[in-house]
N, C-alpha and C positions, 0 to 999 in steps of 0.2 A: 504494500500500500504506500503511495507518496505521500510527505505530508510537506505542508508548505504553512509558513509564517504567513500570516495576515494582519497587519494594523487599521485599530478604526481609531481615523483623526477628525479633529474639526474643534470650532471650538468648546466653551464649557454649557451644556447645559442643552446639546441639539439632538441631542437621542442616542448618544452612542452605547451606552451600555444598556439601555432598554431596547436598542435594535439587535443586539447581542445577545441579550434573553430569550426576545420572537423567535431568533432562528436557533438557538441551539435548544430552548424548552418549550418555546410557545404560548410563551406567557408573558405577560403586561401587567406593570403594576405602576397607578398614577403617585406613588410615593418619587419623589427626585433623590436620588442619593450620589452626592461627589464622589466622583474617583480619584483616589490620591496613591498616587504612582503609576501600578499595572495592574491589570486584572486578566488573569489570563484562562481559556474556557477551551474544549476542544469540540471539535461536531466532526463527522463521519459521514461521507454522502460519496455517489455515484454518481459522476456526470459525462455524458457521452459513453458508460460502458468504461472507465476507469474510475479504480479504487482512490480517491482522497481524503485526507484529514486534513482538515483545518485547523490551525491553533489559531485562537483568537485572541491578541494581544489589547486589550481594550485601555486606552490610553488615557490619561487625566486630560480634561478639555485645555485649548490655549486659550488667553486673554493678553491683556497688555502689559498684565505685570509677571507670567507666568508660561515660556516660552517649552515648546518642545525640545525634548533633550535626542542630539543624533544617535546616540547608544542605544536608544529603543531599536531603534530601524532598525540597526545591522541585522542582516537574515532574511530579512523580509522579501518573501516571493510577492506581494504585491498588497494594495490595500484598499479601505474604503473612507472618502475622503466625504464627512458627513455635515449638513448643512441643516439649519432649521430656516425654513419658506417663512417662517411670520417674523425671522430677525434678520433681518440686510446684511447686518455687520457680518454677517456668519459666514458672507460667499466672500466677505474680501481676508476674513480671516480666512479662510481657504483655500482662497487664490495664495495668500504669502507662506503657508503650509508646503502647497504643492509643491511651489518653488523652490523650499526647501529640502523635499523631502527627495525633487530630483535629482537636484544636486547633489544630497548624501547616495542617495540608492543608484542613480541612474537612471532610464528609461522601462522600470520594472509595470507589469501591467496595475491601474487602477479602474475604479468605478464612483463616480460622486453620486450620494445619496441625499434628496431633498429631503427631507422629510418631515414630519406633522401635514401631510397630505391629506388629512381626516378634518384638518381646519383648514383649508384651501382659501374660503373666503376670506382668512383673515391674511395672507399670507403678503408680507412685503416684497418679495423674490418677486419678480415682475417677469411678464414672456419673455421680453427682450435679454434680459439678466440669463434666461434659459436659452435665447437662440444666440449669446454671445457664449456659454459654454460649449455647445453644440460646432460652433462655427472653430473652435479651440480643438476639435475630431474629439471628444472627451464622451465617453459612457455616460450617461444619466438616467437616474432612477427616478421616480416619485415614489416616496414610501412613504408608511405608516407604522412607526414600530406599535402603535396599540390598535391599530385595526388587522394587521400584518402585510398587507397591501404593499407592495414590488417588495418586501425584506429577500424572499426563497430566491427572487428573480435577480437580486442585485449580486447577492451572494455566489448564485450560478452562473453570470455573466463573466463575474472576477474569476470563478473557478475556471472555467473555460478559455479566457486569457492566458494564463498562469500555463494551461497545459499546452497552448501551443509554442512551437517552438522559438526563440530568442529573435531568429533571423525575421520572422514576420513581422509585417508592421498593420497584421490586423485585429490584434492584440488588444482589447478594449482599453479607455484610456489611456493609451501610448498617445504622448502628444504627438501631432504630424504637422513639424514644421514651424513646434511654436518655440 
């Protein structure tokens, strides 16, 4: 069985460890709880007909005073780079994530996750905000980690990345060109 490193980044407070719960238990709970350090989880799944594990490296969110440390990353086959739709600041916190995190990792595959897609209407991320990610070749999910909506699908997308080989550049969120 392979198993590959997975980081969920973004910053504090956009779902990452409740989107981490959806998929490895399936469960949601509207309790908030800080992540201080790592939290790390495993899941088990089959995609295309190959055995994968996933270790899920769940990350303490960033802020302005509180920046991601590059020692996480090392290992990392690829990640998920988590936003919350009702906070703006969350996609520029992300955008300076990314850029980070290519620089330490390299061009390894990613998937960006919207998420609180269950509150839609109230959601600051705006189309445009989504078709300038898009226009970036970048994955995008809508999720929900409490409804569970794109969680299995974002998750599968990354996996499936991950398994093809280095030389491709079809690789979901491989930047192309940026």
């Amino acid at each position: 069985m392979i198993e590959k490193k997975i980081c969920m980044l973004g910053a504090f407070a956009v779902g990452k460890t409740s989107l981490v719960r959806r998929f490895v238990s399936s469960c949601f709970s509207d309790q908030y709880q800080t992540t201080i350090g790592v939290t790390v989880d495993k899941k088990s799944m089959t995609v295309d007909g190959t055995s994968l594990t996933m270790v899920l490296w769940d990350l303490y969110g960033e802020d302005e005073f509180q920046k991601l440390r590059s020692s996480y990353l090392r290992g990392s086959s690829g990640y998920l780079l988590v936003l919350d739709g009702m906070r703006r600041a969350t996609l520029d916190i992300a955008l300076h994530i990314q850029e980070r995190v290519s620089d330490t990792l390299g061009p390894v595959p990613f998937v960006v996750l919207i998420n609180k897609h269950d509150r839609r209407a109230e959601w600051d991320i705006t189309d445009q905000d989504l078709a300038q990610l898009a226009q970036r070749g970048w994955s995008v999910v809508m999720s929900s980690a409490k409804t569970g909506q794109g969680v299995e699908e974002a998750f599968t997308t990354l996996a499936r990345a991950m398994l093809i080989p280095s030389n491709s550049s079809a690789a979901a969120g491989r930047p192309h060109g940026s």
